[in-house]
PASEBA-1860 file (N, C-alpha, C; in nm, 3 decimals):
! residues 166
1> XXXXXXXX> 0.084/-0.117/0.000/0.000/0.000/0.000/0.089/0.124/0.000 ~ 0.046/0.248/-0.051/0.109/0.359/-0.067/0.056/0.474/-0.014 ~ 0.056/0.533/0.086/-0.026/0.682/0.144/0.112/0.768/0.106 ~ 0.096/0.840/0.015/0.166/0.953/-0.006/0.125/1.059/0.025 ~ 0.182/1.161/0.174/0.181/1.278/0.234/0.218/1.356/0.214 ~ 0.147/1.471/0.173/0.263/1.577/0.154/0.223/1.694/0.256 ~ 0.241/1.817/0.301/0.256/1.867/0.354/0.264/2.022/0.269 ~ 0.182/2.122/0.232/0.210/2.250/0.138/0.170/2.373/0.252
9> XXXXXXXX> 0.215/2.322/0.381/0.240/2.429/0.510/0.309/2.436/0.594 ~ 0.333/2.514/0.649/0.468/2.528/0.778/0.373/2.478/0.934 ~ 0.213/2.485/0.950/0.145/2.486/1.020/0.179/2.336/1.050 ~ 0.174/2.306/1.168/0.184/2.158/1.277/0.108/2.182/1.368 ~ 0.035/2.066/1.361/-0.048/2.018/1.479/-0.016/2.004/1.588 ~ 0.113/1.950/1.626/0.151/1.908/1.692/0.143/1.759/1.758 ~ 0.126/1.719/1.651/0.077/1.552/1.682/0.123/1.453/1.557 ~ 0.140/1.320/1.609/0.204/1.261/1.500/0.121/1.259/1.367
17> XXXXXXXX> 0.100/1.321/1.282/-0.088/1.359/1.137/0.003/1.247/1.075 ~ 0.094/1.171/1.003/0.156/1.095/0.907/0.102/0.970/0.986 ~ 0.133/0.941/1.127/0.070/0.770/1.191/-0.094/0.797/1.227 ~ -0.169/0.880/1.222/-0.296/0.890/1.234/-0.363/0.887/1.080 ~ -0.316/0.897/1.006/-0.370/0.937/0.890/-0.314/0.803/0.826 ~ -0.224/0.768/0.861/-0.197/0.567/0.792/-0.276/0.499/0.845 ~ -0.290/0.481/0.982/-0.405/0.419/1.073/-0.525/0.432/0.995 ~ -0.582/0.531/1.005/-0.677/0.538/0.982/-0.708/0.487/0.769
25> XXXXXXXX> -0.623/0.544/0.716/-0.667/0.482/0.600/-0.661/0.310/0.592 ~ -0.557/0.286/0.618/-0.559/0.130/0.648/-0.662/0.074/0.718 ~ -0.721/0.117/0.861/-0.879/0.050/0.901/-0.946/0.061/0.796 ~ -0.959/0.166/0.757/-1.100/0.207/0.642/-1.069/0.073/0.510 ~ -0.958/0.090/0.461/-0.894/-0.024/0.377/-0.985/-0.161/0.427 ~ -0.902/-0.208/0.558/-0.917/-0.368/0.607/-1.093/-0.362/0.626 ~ -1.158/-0.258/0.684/-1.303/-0.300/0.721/-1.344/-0.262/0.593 ~ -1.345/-0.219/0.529/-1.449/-0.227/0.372/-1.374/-0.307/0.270
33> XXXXXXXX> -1.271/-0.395/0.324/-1.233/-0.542/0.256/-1.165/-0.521/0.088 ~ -1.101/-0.428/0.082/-1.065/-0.345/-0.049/-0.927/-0.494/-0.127 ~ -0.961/-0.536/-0.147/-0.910/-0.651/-0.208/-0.767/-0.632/-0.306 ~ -0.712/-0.538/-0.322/-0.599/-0.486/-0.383/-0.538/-0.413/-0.335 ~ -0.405/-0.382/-0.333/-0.332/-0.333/-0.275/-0.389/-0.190/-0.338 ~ -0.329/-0.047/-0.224/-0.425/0.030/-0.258/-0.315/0.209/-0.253 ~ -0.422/0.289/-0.334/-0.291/0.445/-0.314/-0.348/0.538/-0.301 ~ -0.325/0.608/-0.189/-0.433/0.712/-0.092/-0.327/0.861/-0.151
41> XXXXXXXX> -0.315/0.954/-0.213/-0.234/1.088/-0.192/-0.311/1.174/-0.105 ~ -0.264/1.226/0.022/-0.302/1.302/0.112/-0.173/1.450/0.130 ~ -0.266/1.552/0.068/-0.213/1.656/0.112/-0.268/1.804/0.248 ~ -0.210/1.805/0.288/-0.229/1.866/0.424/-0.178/1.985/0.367 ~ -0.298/2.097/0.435/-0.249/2.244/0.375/-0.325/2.350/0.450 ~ -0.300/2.460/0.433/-0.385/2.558/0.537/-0.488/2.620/0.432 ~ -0.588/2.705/0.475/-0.743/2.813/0.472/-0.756/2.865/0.344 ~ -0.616/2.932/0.290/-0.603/2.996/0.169/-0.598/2.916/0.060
49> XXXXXXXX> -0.509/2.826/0.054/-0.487/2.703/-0.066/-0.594/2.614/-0.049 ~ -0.671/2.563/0.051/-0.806/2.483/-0.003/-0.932/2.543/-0.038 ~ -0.907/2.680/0.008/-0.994/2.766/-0.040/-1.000/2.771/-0.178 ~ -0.883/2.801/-0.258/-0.897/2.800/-0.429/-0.888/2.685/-0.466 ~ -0.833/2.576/-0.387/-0.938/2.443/-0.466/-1.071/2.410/-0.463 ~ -1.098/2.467/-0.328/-1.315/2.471/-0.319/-1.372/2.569/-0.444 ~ -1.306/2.651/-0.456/-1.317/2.720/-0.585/-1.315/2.677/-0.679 ~ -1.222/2.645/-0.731/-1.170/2.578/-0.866/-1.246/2.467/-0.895
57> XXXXXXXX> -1.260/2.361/-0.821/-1.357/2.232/-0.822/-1.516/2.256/-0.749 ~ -1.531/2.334/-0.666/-1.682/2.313/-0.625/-1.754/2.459/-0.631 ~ -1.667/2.565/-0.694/-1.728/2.710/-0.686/-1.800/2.763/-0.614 ~ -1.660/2.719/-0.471/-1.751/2.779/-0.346/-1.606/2.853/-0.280 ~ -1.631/2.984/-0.278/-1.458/3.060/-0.287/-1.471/3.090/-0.095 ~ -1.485/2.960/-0.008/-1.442/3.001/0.124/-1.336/2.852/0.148 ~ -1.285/2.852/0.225/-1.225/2.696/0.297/-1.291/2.630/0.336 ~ -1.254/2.513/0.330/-1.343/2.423/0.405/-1.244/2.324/0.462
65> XXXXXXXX> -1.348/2.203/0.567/-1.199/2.122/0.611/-1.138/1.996/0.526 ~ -1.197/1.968/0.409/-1.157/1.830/0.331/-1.248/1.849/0.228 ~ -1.119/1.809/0.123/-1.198/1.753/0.003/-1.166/1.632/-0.077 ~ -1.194/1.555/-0.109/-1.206/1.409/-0.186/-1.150/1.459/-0.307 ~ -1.114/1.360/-0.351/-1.114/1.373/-0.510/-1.099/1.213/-0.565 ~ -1.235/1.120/-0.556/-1.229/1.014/-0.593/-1.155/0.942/-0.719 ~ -1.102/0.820/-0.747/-1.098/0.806/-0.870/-1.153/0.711/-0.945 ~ -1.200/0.639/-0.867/-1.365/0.520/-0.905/-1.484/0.617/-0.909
73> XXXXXXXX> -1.570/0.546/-0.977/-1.714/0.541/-0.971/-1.780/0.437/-0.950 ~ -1.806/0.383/-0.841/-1.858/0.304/-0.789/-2.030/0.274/-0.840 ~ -2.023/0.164/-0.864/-2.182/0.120/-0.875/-2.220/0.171/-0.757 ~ -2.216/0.028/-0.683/-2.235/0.024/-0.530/-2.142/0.072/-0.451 ~ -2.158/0.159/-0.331/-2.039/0.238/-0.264/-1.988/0.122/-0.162 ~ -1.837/0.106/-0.165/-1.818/0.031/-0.093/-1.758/-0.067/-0.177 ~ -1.825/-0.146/-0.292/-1.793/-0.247/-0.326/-1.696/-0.274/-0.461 ~ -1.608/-0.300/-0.434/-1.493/-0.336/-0.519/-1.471/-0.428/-0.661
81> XXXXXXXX> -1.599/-0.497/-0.658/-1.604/-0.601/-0.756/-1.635/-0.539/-0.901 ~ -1.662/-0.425/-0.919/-1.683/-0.382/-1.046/-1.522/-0.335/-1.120 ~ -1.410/-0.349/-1.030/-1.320/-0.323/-1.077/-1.230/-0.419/-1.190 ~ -1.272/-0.506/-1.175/-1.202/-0.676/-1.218/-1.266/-0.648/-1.402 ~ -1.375/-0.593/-1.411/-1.414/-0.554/-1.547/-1.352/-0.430/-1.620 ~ -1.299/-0.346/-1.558/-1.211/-0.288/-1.581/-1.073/-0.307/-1.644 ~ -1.033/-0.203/-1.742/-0.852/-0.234/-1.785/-0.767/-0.127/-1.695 ~ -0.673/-0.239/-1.626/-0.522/-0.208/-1.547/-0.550/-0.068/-1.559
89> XXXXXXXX> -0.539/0.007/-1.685/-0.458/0.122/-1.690/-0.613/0.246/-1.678 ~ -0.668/0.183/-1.614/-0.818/0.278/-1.610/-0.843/0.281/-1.464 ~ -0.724/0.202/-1.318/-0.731/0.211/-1.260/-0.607/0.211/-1.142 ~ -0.537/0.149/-1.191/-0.405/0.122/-1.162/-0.293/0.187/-1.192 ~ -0.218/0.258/-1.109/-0.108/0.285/-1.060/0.015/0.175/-1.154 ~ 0.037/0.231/-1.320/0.105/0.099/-1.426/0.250/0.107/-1.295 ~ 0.325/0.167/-1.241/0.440/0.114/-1.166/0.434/0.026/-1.084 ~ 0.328/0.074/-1.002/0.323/0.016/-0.829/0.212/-0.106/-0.869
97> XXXXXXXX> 0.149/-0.136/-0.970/0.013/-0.216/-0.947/-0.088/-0.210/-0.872 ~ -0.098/-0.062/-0.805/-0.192/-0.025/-0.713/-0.276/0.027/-0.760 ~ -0.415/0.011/-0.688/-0.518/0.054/-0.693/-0.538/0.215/-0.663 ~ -0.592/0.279/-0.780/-0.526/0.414/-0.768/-0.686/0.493/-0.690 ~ -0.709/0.455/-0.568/-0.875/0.544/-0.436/-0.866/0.697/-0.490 ~ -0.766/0.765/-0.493/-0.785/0.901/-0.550/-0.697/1.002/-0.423 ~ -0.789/1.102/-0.399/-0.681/1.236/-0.332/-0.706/1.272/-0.216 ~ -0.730/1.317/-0.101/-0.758/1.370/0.031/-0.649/1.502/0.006
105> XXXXXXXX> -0.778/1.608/0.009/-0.691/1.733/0.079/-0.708/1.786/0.221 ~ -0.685/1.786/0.302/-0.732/1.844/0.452/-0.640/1.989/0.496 ~ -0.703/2.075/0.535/-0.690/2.201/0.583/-0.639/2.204/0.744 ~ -0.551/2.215/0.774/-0.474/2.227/0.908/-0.562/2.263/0.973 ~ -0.541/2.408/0.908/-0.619/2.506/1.031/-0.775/2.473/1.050 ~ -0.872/2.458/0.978/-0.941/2.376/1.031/-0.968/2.241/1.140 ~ -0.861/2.150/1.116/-0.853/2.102/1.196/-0.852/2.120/1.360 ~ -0.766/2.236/1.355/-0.720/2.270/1.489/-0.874/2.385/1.463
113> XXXXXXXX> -0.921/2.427/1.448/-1.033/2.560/1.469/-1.155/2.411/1.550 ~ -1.206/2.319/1.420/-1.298/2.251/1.473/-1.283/2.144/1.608 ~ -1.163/2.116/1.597/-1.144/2.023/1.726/-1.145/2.099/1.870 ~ -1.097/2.272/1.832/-1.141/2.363/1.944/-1.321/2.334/1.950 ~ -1.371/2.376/1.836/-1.511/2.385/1.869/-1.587/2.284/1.939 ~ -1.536/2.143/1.918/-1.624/2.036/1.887/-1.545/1.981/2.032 ~ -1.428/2.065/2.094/-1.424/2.003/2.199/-1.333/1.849/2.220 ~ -1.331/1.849/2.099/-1.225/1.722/2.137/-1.012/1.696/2.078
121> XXXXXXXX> -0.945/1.661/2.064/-0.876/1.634/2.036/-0.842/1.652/1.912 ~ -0.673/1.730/1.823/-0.673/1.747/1.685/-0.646/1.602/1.659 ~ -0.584/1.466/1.698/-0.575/1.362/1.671/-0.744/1.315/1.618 ~ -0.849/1.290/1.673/-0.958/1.304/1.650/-1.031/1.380/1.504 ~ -0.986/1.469/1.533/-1.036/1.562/1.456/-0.975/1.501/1.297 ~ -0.844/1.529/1.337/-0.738/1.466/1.205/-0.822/1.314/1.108 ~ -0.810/1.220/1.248/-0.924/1.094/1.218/-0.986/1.096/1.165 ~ -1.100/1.190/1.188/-1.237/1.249/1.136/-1.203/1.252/1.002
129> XXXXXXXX> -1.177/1.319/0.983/-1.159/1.400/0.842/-1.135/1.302/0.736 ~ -0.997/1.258/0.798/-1.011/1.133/0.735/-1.067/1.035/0.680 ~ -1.123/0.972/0.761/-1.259/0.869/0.779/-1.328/0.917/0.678 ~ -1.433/1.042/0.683/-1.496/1.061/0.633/-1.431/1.108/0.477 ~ -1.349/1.154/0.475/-1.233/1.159/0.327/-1.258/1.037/0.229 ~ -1.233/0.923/0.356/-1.195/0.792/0.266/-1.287/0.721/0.225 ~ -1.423/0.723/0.287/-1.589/0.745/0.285/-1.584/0.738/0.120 ~ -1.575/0.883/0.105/-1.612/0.952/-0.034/-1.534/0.852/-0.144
137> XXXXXXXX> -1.377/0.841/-0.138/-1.318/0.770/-0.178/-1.358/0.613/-0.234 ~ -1.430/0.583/-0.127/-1.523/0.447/-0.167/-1.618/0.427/-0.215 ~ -1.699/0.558/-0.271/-1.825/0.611/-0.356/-1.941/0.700/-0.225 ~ -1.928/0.650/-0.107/-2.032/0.678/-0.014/-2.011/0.830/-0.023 ~ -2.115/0.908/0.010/-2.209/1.034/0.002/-2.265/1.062/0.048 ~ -2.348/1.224/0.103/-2.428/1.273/0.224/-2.481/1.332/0.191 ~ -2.552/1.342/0.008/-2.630/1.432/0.024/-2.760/1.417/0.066 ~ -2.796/1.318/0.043/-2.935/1.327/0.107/-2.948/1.237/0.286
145> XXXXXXXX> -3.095/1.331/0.353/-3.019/1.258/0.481/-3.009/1.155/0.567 ~ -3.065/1.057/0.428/-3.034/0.908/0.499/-2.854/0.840/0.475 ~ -2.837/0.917/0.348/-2.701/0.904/0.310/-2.584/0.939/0.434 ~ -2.620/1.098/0.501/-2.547/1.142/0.585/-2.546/1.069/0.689 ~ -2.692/1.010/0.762/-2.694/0.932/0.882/-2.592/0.772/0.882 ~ -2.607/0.725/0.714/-2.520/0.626/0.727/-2.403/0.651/0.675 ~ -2.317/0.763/0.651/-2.217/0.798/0.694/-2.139/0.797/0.765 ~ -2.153/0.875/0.904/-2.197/0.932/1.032/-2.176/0.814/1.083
153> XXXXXXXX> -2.232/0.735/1.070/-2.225/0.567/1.138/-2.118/0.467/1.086 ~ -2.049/0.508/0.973/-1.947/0.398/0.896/-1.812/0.504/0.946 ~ -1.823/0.653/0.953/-1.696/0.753/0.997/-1.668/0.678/1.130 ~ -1.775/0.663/1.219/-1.752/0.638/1.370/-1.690/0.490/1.381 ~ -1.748/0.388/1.293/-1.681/0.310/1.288/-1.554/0.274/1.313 ~ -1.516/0.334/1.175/-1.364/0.343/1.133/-1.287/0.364/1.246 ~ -1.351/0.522/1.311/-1.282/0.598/1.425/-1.322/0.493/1.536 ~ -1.435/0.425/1.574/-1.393/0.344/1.720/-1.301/0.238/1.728
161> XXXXXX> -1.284/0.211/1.598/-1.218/0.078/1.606/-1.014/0.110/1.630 ~ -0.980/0.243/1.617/-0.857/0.316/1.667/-0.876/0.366/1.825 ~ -1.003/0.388/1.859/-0.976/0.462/1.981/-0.999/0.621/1.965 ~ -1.003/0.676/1.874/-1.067/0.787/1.822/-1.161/0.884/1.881 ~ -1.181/0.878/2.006/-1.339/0.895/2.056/-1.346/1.079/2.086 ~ -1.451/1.104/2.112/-1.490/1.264/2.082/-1.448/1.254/2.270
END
């Protein structure tokens, strides 16, 4: 497996974000049973730079704390078997033979703003984001609000099964 991190800020959490953010993609990996070896790119960045990507991709010119950038389209969210009909190079990573899930961007400073709000921990928070990052990644979605409720319930998952707790 490959989580490639990058980092496009001087801002630190102060907490280990590279072993919380492997953890956590790897649970999400092992409990939704992802059958191929797999390649997560996660870039970590502050308010201003995810701001003109919320722009650029969702033409919404404020920050926010995460954005997806899938690279399946999933029939069914979650389920992996539509990939095998697929050609290598429509999904796969031709070096590594990996399964190419797509992008996670997460916003520092968010992190640290909402984990003030919400009262709990930036490790948590970090989790969060995650979780729900890698969600999207697997086709799952919130817009409507049975979608969000079983969300909400597969994020917590992920997160109880680390220790994660609010």
């Amino acid at each position: 497996m490959a989580i490639h991190i990058e980092y496009e800020t001087e801002l630190s959490l102060g907490i280990d974000s590279d072993q919380i953010i492997t953890d956590v993609i790897e649970t999400a990996l092992e409990l939704y049973q992802c059958p191929y070896e797999a390649e997560v790119n996660v870039i970590l960045t502050d308010n201003p730079s995810i701001a003109a990507i919320n722009e650029e991709y969702r033409n919404l010119a404020k920050p926010t704390d995460v954005l997806s950038f899938p690279m399946l389209d999933y029939e069914i969210p979650g389920d992996f078997s539509f990939i095998e009909e697929l050609s290598a190079e429509d999904c796969f990573n031709p070096d590594s033979g990996e399964l190419i899930l797509g992008d996670i961007i997460i916003s520092l400073e968010k992190v640290i703003e909402q984990a003030e709000n919400y009262g709990h921990s930036r490790e948590r928070e970090l989790g969060f984001l995650t979780a729900h990052s890698m969600l999207h990644l697997f086709g799952f979605d919130h817009m409507e609000e049975d979608e969000r409720v079983d969300m909400e319930q597969r994020q917590e998952e992920i997160l109880d099964q680390l220790k994660l707790h609010r």
